[in-house]
C-alpha positions in Angstrom: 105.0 149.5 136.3 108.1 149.6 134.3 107.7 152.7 132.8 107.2 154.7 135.9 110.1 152.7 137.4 112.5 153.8 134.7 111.3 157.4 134.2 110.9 157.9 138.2 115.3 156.2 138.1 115.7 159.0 135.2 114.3 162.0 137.5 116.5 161.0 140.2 119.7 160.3 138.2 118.6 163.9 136.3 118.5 165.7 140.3 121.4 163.6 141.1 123.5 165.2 138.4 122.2 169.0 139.0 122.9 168.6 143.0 126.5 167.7 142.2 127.2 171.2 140.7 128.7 173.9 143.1 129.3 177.1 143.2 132.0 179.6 144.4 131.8 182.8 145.3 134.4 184.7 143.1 133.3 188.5 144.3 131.0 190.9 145.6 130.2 193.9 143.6 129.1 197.4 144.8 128.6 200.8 143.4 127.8 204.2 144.4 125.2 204.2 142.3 122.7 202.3 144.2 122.3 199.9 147.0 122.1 196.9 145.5 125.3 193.7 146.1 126.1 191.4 143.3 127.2 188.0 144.1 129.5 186.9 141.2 130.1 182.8 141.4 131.5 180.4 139.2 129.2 177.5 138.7 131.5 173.5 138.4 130.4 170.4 137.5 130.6 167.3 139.3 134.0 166.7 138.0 135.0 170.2 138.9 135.1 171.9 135.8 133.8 175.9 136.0 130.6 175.5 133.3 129.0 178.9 134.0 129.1 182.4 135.8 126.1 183.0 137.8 124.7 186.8 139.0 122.7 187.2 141.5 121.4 190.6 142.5 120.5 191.5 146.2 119.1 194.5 147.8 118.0 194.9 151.5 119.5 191.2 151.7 116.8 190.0 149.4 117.6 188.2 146.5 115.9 190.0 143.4 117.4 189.4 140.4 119.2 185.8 138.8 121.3 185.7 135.8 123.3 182.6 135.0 125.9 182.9 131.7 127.3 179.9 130.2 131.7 179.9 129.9 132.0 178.6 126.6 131.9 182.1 124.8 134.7 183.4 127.3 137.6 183.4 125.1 135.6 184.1 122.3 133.6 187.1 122.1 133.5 187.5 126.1 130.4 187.7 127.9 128.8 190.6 129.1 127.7 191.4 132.5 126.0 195.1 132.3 124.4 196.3 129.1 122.2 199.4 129.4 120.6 201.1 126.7 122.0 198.7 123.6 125.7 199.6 125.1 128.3 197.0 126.9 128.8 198.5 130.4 130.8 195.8 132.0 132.0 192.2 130.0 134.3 189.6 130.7 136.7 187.8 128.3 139.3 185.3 128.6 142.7 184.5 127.1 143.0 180.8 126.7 140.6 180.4 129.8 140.8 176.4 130.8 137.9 175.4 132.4 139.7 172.6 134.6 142.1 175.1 136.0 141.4 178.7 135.6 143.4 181.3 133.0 143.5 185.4 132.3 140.2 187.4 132.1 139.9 191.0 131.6 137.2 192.8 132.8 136.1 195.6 130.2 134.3 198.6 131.4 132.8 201.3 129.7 135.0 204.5 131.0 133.0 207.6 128.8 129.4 206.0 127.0 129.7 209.7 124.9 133.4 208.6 123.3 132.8 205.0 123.8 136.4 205.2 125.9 136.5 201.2 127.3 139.1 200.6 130.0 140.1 197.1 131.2 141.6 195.2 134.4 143.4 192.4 134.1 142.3 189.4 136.8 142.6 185.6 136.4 140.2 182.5 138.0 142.2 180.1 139.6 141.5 176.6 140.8 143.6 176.8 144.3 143.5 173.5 145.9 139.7 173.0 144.9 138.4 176.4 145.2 137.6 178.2 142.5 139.1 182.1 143.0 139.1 185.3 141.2 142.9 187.1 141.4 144.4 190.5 141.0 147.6 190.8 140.6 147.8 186.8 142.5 145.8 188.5 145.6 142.5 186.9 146.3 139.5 189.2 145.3 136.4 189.7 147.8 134.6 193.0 146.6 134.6 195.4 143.4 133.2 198.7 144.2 132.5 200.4 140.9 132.9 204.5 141.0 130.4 206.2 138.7 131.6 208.6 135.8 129.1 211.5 136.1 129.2 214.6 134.4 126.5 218.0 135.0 123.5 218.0 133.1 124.3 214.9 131.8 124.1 212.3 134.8 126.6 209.0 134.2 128.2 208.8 131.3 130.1 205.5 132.6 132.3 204.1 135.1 135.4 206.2 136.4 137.0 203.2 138.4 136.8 199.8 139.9 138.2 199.5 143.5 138.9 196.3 144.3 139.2 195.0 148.1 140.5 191.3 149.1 139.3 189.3 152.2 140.7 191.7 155.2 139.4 194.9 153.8 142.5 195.7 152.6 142.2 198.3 149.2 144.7 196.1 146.6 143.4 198.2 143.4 141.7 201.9 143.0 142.4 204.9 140.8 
């Protein structure tokens, strides 16, 4: 009787800890290249810290693909979002990130996979009054649309631009 008692008190203390842990949506992400929408979130504990980026992948309004990242190698070697074919297509890395409050990230894209030519935007997270956001230039991000670099005979040979849209449709980055 004891035994169940304490492992059944250790189950519920263990789904007690995981339901405190929320997540904000930081940005959508389109691209001409398909149909798909990518729901970028940052993932906080219970004592609102950001702990991890989460990815999820819908098409036709279906969820079909989950990929969560841990932070802690954000202001180290980055973390990667995209990688096709052995190559980083899209990563993120932070300078002196803090997880209670937010910091600089630059998003790294891969411009020309033939020259490996990587360009880079500068956002930040930001903790505003609870709510974990994702900034450009200090204006609230809602949607990325990545443009496709294609070239003849060749297909896409990277990514030519990132527009990036905040909550009233309004265009506040493109190329």
């Amino acid at each position: 009787m004891g035994f169940k008692f304490i492992l059944s008190f250790l189950l519920l203390i263990n789904f007690m800890s995981n339901s405190w842990a929320q997540s904000f949506l930081i940005s959508k992400i389109t691209s001409d290249l398909d149909n798909e929408i990518v729901h970028l979130s940052l993932i906080v504990n219970e004592e609102g810290k950001a702990s991890s980026l989460l990815r999820e992948t819908f098409l036709n309004n279906r969820l079909i693909k989950t990929k969560k990242y841990s932070l802690s190698p954000i202001n180290k070697e980055g973390i990667v979002l995209y990688n096709v074919k052995n190559r980083d297509v899209i990563s993120i890395k932070g300078e002196d990130v803090d997880f209670n409050y937010g910091g600089d990230v630059r998003l790294n894209y891969l411009y020309n996979g033939i020259t490996g030519t990587i360009r880079y935007i500068n956002l930040q997270f930001f903790l505003d009054q609870g709510v974990w956001k994702l900034l450009y230039n200090n204006k609230p991000v809602e949607t990325m649309h990545i443009r496709c670099r294609k070239k003849p005979l060749v297909g896409m040979i990277g990514i030519e631009s990132i527009d990036i849209y905040n909550f009233d449709g309004t265009k506040i980055r493109w190329k």
